[in-house]
VEXSESE-700042 format. One record per residue (C-alpha): x, y, z; residue number from 1; residue in one letter. Coordinates in steps of 0.02 Angstrom, whole numbers, padded with zeros to 5 digits. Each point is the difference from the previous one (the first is absolute). Layout:
<pts>
((X Y Z) NUM A)
...
</pts>
This chain:
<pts>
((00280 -01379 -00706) 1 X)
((00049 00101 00164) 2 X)
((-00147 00110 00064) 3 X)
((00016 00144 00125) 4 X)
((-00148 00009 00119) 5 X)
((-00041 00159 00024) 6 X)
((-00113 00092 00121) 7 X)
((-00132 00152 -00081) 8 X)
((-00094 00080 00162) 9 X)
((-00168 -00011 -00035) 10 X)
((-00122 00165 00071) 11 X)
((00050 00162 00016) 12 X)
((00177 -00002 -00075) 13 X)
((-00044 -00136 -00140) 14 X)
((-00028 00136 -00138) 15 X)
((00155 00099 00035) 16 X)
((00111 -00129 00004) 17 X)
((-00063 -00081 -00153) 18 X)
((00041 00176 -00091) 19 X)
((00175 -00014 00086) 20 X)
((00011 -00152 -00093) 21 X)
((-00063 00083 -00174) 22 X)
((00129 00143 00029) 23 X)
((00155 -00132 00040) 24 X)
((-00060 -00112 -00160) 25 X)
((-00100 -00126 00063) 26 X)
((-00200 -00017 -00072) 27 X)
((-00105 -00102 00146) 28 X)
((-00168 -00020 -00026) 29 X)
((-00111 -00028 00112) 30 X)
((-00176 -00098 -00003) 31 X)
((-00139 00022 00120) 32 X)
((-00022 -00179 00009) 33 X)
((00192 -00069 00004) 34 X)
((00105 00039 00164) 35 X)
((00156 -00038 -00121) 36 X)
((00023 00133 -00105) 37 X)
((00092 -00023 -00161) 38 X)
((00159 00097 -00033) 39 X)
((00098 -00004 -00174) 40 X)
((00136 -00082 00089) 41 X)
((00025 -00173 -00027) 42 X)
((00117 -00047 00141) 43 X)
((-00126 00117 00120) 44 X)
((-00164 -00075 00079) 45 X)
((-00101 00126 00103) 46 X)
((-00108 -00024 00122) 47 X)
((-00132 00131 00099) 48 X)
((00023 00005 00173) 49 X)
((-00050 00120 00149) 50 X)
((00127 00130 00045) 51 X)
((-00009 -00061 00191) 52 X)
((00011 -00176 -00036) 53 X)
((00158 00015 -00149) 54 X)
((00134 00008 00123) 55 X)
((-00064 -00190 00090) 56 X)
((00015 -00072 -00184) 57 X)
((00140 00068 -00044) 58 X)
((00090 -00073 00169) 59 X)
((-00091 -00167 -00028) 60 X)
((00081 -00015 -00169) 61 X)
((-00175 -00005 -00091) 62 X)
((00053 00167 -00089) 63 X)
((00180 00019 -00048) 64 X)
((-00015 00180 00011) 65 X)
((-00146 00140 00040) 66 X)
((-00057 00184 -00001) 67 X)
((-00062 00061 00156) 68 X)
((00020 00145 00141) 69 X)
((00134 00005 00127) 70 X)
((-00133 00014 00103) 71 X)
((-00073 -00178 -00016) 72 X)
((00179 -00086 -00001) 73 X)
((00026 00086 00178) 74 X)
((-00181 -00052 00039) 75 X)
((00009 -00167 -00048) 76 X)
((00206 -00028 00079) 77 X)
((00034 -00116 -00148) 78 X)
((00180 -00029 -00051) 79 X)
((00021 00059 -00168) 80 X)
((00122 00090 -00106) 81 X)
((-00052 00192 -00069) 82 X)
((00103 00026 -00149) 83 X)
((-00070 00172 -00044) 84 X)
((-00111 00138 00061) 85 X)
((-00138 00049 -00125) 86 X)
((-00060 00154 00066) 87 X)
((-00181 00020 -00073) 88 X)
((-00173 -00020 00069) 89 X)
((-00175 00013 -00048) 90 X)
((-00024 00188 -00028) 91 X)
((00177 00042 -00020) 92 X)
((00175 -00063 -00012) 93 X)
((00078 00036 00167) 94 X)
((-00020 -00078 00161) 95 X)
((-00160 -00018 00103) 96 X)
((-00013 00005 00210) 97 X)
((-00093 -00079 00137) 98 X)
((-00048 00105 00113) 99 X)
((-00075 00027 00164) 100 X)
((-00147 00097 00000) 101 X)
((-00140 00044 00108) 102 X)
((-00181 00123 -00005) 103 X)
((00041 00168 -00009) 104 X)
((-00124 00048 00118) 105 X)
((00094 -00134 00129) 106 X)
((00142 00080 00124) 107 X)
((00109 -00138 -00049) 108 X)
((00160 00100 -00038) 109 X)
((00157 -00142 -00011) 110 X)
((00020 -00215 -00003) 111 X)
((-00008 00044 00195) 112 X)
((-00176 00031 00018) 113 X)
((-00051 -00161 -00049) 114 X)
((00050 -00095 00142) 115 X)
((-00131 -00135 00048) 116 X)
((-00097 00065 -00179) 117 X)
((-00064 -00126 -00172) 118 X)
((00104 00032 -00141) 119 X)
((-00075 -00091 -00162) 120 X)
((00131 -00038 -00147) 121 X)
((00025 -00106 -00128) 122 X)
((00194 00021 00047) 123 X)
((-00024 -00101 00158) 124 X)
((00171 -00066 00049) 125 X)
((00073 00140 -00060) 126 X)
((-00123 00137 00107) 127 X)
((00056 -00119 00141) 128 X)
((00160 00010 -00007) 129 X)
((00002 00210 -00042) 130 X)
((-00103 00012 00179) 131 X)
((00131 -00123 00091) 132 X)
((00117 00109 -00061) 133 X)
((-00075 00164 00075) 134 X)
((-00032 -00085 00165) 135 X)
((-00192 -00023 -00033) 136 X)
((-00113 -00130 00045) 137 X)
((-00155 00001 -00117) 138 X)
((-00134 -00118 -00076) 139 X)
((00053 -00010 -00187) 140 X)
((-00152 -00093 -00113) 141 X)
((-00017 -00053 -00162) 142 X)
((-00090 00098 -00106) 143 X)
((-00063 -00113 -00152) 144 X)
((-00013 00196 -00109) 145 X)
((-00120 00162 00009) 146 X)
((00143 00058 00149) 147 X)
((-00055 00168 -00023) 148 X)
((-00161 00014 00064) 149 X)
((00033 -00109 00146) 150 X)
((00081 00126 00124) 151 X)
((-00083 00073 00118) 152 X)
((-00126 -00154 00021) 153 X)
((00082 -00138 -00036) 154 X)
((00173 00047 00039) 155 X)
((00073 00152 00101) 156 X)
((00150 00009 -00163) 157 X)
((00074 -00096 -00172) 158 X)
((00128 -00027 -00071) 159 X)
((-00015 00024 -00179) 160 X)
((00075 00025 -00184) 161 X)
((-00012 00153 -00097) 162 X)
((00092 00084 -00136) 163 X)
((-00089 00176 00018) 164 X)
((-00071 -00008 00165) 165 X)
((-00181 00051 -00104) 166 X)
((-00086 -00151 00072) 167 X)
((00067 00016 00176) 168 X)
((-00070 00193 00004) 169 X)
((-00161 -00034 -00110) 170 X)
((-00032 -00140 00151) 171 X)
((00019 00148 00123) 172 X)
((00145 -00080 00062) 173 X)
((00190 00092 00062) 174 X)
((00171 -00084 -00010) 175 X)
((00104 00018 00142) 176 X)
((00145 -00135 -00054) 177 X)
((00085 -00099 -00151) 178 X)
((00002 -00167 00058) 179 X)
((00085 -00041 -00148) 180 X)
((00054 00031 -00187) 181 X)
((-00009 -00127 -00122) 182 X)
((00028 -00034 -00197) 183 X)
((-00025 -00120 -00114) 184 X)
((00145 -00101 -00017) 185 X)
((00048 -00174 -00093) 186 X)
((00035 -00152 00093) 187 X)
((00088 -00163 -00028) 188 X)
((-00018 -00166 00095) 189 X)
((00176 -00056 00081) 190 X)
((00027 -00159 -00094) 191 X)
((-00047 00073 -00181) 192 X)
((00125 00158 00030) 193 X)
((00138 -00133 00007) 194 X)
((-00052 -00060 -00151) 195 X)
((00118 00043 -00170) 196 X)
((-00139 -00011 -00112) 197 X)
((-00131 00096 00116) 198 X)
((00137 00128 00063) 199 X)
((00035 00058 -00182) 200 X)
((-00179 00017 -00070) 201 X)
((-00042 00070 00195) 202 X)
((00140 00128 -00029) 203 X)
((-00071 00045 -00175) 204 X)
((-00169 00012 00024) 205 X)
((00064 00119 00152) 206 X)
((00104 00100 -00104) 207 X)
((-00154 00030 -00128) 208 X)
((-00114 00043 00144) 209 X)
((00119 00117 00071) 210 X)
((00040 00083 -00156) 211 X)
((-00189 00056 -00034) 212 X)
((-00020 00048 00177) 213 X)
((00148 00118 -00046) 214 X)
((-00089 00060 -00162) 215 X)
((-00175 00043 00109) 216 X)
((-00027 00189 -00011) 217 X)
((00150 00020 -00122) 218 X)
((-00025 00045 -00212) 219 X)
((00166 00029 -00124) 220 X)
((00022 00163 -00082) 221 X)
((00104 00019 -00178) 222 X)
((00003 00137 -00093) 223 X)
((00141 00081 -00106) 224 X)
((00081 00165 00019) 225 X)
((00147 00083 -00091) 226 X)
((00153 00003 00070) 227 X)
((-00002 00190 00052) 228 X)
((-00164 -00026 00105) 229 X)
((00071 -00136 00071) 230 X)
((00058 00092 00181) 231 X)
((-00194 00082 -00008) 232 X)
((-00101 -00152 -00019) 233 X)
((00111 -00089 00144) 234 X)
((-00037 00126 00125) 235 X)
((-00176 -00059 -00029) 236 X)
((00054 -00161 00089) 237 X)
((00070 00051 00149) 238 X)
((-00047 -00163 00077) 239 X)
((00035 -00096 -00106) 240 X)
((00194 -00093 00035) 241 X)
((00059 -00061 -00166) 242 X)
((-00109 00017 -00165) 243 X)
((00058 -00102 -00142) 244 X)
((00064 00133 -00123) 245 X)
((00058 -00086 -00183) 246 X)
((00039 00090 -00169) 247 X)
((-00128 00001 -00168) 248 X)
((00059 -00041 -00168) 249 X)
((00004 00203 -00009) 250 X)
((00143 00038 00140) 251 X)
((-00079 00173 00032) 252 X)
((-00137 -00112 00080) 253 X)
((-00031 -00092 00147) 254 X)
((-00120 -00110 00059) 255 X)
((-00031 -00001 00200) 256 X)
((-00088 -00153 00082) 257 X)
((-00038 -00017 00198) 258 X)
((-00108 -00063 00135) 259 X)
((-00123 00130 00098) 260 X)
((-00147 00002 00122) 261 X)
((-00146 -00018 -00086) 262 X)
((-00083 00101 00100) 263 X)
((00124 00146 -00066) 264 X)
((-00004 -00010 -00194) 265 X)
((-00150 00096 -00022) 266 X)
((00103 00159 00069) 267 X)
((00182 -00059 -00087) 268 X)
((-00052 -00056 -00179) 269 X)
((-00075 00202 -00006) 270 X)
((00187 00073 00073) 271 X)
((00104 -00116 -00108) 272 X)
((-00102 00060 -00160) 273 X)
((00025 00183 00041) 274 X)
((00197 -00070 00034) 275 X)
((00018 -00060 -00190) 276 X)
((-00036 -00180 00016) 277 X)
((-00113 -00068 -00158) 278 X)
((-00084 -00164 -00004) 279 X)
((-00030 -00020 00159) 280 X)
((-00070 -00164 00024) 281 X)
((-00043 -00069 00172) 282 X)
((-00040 -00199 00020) 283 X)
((-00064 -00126 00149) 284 X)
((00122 -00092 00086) 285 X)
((-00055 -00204 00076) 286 X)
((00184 -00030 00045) 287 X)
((00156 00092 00090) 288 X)
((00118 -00131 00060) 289 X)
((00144 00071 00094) 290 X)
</pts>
């Protein structure tokens, strides 16, 4: 039987990719013991791997294919194929950014000021490259973690990831540049892109992924409404481009279904009830595929 190899980032961004998976159909379970996770996918074998290493085994040919950040595939310079952009992280779902930051209490004010200074980074190449590009000459370590606390001993700035900054300001620390944004995205070795078999089962598994990316955030609405409260219960919408509108076996009734913010149906489902909609039902969403 054909497998696909396929990369899970292990650390920070195992969890929420794992419930990416769940939401796009796939169950992998994962043992504390086992760096090969099983997945209720026959033709899929998984395999744990470090976010800043994925994109070196995925060029290598060890993986077929990978999740990891933009960030580490620029890092790294491997030559691999992105074939979609999964924009989630740890604590969210959008993108996360390296930044340059430095003490607050420092008069360090731009990338400028840090000419002849120690810059520690896990983003090394990367952080070397951003300063060549602004004309600076700087010592850029490696920071093996705890980046944080290391300014103003150890090092005069960092470059760091955050989502929320929280970390950055809890550390007494100010950012005065994005060095870069990055999100998670899914990558494909060369050789196993060209491949018919790999291609198609690449190109579904993508199409799943993307689809409950699509769904995050998002719930269906249906609810039925007779046909004279029809105009008043669509106002409720406003955003809302084309709601699927369908008649009952009574043809004085309608029933109404659509896609909404979740973050909004606490203040619709209230409006459209007052409009003459009745059973209203609202329901989770895993997949939206385009």
């Amino acid at each position: 039987m054909k497998k696909l190899k396929l990369g899970i980032p292990k650390g920070s961004l195992e969890s929420a990719t794992i419930d990416l998976f769940r939401r796009a159909g796939y169950n992998i379970t994962v043992s504390s013991r086992s760096y090969f996770p099983a997945i209720d996918d026959v033709e899929i074998e998984c395999m744990l791997i470090r976010a800043q290493e994925m994109a070196r085994y995925v060029e290598d040919g060890i993986l077929d294919a990978g999740m990891t950040g933009r960030d580490w595939v620029e890092e790294s310079e491997a030559k691999v194929e992105a074939i979609a952009d999964l924009v989630y992280a740890k604590q969210s779902f959008g993108k996360v950014r390296w930044v340059l930051a430095v003490p607050e209490a420092s008069s360090f004010e731009s990338v400028k000021d840090l000419e002849g200074k120690i810059i520690a980074t896990e983003l090394v190449a990367t952080t070397r490259r951003y300063l060549a590009a602004h004309g600076v000459k700087a010592k850029v370590e490696f920071s093996w973690g705890a980046t944080e606390v290391k300014p103003p001993v150890l090092a005069d700035a960092i470059v760091e990831v955050t989502e929320t900054g929280s970390s950055l300001r809890a550390n007494k620390l100010k950012i005065i540049d994005t060095v870069m944004e990055s999100n998670t995205q899914l990558i494909v070795n060369v050789a196993s892109w060209r491949d018919e078999w790999k291609r198609r089962k690449l190109e579904d598994l993508r199409t799943l992924l993307e689809g409950a990316i699509n769904a995050l955030g998002k719930v269906g609405l249906m609810l039925n409404v007779h046909k004279d409260c029809l105009e008043a219960v669509l106002k409720v919408l406003p955003a809302l481009k084309r709601p699927t509108i369908s008649h009952l076996s009574d043809e004085e009734w309608l029933a109404v279904n659509t896609i909404l913010d979740e973050s909004t149906a606490r203040d619709i489902i209230p409006r459209l009830k007052k409009a003459g909609g009745e059973g209203i039902v609202e329901y989770p969403l895993n997949k939206i595929v385009m």
